[in-house]
C-alpha positions as CSV (number, residue, x, y, z in Angstrom):
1,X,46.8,108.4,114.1
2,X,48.5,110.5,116.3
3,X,52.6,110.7,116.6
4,X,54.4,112.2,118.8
5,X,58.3,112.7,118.6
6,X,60.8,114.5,121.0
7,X,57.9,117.2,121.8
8,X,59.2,119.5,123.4
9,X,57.5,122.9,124.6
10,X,59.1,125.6,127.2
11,X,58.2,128.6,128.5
12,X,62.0,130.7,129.1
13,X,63.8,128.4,131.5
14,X,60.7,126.2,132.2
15,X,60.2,123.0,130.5
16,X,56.6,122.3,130.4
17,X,56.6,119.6,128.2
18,X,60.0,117.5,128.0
19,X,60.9,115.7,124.3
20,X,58.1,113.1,125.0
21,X,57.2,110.9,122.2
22,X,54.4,108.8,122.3
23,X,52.0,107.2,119.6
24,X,48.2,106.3,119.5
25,X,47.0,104.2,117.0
26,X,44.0,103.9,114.9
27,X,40.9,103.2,117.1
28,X,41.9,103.7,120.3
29,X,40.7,105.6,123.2
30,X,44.0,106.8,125.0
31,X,43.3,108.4,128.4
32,X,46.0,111.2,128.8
33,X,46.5,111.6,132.4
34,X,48.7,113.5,135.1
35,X,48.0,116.3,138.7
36,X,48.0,120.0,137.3
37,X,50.4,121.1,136.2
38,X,51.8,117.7,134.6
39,X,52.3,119.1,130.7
40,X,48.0,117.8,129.7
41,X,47.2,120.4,128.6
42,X,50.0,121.6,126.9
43,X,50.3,118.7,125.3
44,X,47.1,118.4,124.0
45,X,47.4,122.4,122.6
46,X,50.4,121.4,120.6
47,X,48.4,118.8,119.2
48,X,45.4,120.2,118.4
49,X,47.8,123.1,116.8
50,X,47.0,125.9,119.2
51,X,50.5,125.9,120.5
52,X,53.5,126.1,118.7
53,X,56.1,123.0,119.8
54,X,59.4,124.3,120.9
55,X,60.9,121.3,119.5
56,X,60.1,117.5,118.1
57,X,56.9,116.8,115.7
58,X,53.6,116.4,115.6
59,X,51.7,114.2,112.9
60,X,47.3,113.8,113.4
61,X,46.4,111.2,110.8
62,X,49.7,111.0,109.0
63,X,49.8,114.2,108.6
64,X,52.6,116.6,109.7
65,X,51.4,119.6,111.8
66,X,54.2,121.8,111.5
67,X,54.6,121.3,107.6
68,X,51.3,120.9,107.0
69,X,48.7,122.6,109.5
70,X,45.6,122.9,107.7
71,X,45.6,119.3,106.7
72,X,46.6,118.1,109.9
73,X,43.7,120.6,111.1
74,X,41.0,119.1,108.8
75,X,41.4,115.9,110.1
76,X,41.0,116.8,114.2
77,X,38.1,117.8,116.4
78,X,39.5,120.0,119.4
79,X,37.3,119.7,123.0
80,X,38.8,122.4,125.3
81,X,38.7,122.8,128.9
82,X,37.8,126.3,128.8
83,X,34.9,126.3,125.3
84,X,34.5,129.6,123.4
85,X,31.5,129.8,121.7
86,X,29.6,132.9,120.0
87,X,26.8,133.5,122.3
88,X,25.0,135.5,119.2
89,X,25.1,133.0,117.5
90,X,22.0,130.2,117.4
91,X,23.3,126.9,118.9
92,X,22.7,125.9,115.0
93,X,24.4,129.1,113.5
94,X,27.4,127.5,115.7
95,X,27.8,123.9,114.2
96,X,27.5,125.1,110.4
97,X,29.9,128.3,111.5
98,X,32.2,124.9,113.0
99,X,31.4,123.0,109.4
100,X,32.6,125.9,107.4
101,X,36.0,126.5,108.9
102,X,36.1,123.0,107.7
103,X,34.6,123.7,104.3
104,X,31.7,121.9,104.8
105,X,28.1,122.8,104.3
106,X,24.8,122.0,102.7
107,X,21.8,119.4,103.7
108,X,24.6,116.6,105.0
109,X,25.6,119.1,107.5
110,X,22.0,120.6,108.6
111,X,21.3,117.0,109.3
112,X,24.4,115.7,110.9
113,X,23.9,119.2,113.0
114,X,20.1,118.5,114.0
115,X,21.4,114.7,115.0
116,X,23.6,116.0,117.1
117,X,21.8,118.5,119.0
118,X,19.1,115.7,119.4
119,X,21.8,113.5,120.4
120,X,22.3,115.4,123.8
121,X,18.9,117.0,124.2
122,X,19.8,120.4,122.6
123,X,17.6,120.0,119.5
124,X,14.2,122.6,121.3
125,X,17.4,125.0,121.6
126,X,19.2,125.0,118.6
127,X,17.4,128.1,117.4
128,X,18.0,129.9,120.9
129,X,21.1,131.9,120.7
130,X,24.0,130.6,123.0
131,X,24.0,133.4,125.6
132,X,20.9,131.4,126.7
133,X,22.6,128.2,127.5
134,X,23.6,127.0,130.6
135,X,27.1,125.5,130.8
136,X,26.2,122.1,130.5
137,X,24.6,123.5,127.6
138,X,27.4,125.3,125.8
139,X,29.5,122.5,127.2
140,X,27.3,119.6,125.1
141,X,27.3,122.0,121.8
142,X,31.1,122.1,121.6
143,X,31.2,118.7,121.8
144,X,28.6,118.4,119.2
145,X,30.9,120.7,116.9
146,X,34.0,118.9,117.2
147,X,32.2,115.9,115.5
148,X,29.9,117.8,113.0
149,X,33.2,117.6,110.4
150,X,33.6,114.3,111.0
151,X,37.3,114.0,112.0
152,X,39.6,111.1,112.1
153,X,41.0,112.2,115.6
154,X,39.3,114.0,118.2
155,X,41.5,115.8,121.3
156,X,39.8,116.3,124.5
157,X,40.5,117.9,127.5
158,X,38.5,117.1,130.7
159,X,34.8,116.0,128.4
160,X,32.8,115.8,131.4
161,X,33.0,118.7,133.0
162,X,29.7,120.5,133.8
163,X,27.6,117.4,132.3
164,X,24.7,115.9,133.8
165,X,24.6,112.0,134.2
166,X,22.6,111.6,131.1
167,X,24.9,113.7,128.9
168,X,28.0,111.9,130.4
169,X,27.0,108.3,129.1
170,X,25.6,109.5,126.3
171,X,29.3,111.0,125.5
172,X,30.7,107.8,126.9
173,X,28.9,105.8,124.4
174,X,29.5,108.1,121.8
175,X,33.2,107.9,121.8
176,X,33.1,104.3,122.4
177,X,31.4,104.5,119.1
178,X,33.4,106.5,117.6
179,X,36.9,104.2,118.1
180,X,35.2,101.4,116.9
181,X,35.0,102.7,113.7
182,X,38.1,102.9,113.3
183,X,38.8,106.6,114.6
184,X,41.3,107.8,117.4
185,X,40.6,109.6,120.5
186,X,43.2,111.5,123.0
187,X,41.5,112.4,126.2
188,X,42.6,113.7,129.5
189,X,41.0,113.7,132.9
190,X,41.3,113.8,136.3
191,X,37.9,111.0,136.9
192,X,40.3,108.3,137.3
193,X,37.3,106.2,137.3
194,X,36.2,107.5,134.1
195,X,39.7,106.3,132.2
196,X,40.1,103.0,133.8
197,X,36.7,102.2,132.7
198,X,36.7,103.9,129.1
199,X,39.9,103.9,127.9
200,X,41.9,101.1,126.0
201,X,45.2,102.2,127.0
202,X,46.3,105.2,129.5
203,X,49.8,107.2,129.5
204,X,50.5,109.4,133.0
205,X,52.5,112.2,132.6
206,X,54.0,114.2,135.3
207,X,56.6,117.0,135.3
208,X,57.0,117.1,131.6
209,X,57.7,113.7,131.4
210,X,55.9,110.3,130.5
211,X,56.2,108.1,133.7
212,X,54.0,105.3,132.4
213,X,52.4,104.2,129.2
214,X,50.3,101.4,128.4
215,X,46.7,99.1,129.3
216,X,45.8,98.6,132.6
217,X,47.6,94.7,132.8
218,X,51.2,96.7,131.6
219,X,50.5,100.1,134.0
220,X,50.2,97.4,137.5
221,X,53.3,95.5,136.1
222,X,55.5,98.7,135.6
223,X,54.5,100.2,138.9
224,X,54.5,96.9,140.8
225,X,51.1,97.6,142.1
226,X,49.8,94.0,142.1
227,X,45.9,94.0,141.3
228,X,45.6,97.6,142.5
229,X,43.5,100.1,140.3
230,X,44.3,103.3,138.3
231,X,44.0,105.7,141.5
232,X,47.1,104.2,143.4
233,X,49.1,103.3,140.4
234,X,48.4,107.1,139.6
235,X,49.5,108.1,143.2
236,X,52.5,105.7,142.9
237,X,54.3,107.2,139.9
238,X,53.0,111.0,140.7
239,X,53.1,111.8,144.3
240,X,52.0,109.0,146.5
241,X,54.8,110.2,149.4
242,X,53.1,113.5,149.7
243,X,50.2,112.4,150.2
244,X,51.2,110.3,153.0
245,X,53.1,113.1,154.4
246,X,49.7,115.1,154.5
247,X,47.8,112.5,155.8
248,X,50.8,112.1,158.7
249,X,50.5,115.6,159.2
250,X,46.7,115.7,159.8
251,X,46.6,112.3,162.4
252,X,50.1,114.5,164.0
């Protein structure tokens, strides 16, 4: 469902991203992780179409991105880190706005919307303009719209931030959902908790670069890390050493 190949992206001399290639497959939830910095969000740009690739490809659903953008488009949901929304606009004027980019519209939509916005609590609101909503608020109605379409793949880039508990395993549930019928999810965070828990498979990227790819079982055997979790197999491949050196700085 999603393809990566040789994606590359740099900014003048800096590579930000460095010819990965990488592939998530029909109904899996892939946990996309790596410190600041790492290429996430870069990554996640290129694929969601926002950023142009310096080099390699990009194909969401079997579709090309580069030959064939609106297709590829129509077939992805996009969660940012940092939402835009159009606070005059009613937290329902928003998700049919969302559905029409998509050409979508009529009574399917209007209900899928009002399911949504029950869904995570938003449904006394939805005729409350946006400038009204707090940013858990804002922060449940984009993810709302990037499922009111209905896409085959859904990109997301740090889903939890700003929600309450309640929203967060509602969303959790949701996307659990969501894979197991049959559609794809690409997700970064930095709740390392959250992706060993959620996610079927998780790649860790770091300088550019892919260090590690795979379930939890392959991730211990390729770092050596025994029976140890996702937190020190994280610090292993991206910077454990420094953060010994810290910590032998602060007990100095």
């Amino acid at each position: 469902m999603i393809s990566l190949r040789r994606l590359t992206k740099r900014y003048g001399s800096f590579t930000a991203v460095d010819a990965i290639d990488l592939e998530v497959p029909r109904g899996e939830l892939f946990g996309f992780l790596g410190p600041n910095g790492a290429g996430k969000t870069t990554t996640l740009r290129m694929i969601a179409g926002i950023l142009r690739p310096t080099a390699g490809e990009v194909h969401v659903a079997g579709v090309d991105l580069l030959a064939d953008p609106i297709g590829a488009k129509q077939r992805l949901g996009f969660i940012p880190d940092r939402p835009f929304i159009y606070e005059k606009l009613t937290g329902m004027e928003f998700l049919r706005f969302v559905a029409g980019l998509y050409e979508q519209d009529g009574p399917e939509v209007e209900h899928r919307s009002r399911e949504l916005l029950a869904l995570f609590d938003l449904e006394d609101w939805r005729d409350e303009l946006v400038e009204s909503y707090s940013h858990g608020m804002r922060q449940k109605l984009i993810i709302s719209s990037a499922f009111v379409h209905r896409p085959e793949v859904i990109v997301v880039d740090e889903p939890m931030v700003g929600l309450d508990p309640k929203a967060a395993r509602i969303l959790k549930d949701l996307f659990r959902e969501y894979t197991r019928r049959g559609n794809t999810i690409m997700m970064s965070t930095h709740t390392l908790e959250v992706a060993e828990a959620m996610c079927d498979r998780v790649g860790i990227i770091a300088h550019g670069t892919i260090r590690a790819c795979g379930t939890m079982d392959e991730l211990r055997r390729s770092a050596e890390a025994g029976t140890e979790g996702l937190e020190q197999i994280f610090l292993r491949l991206t910077g454990e050493n420094a953060a010994r050196e810290l910590v032998e700085v602060l007990n100095a």
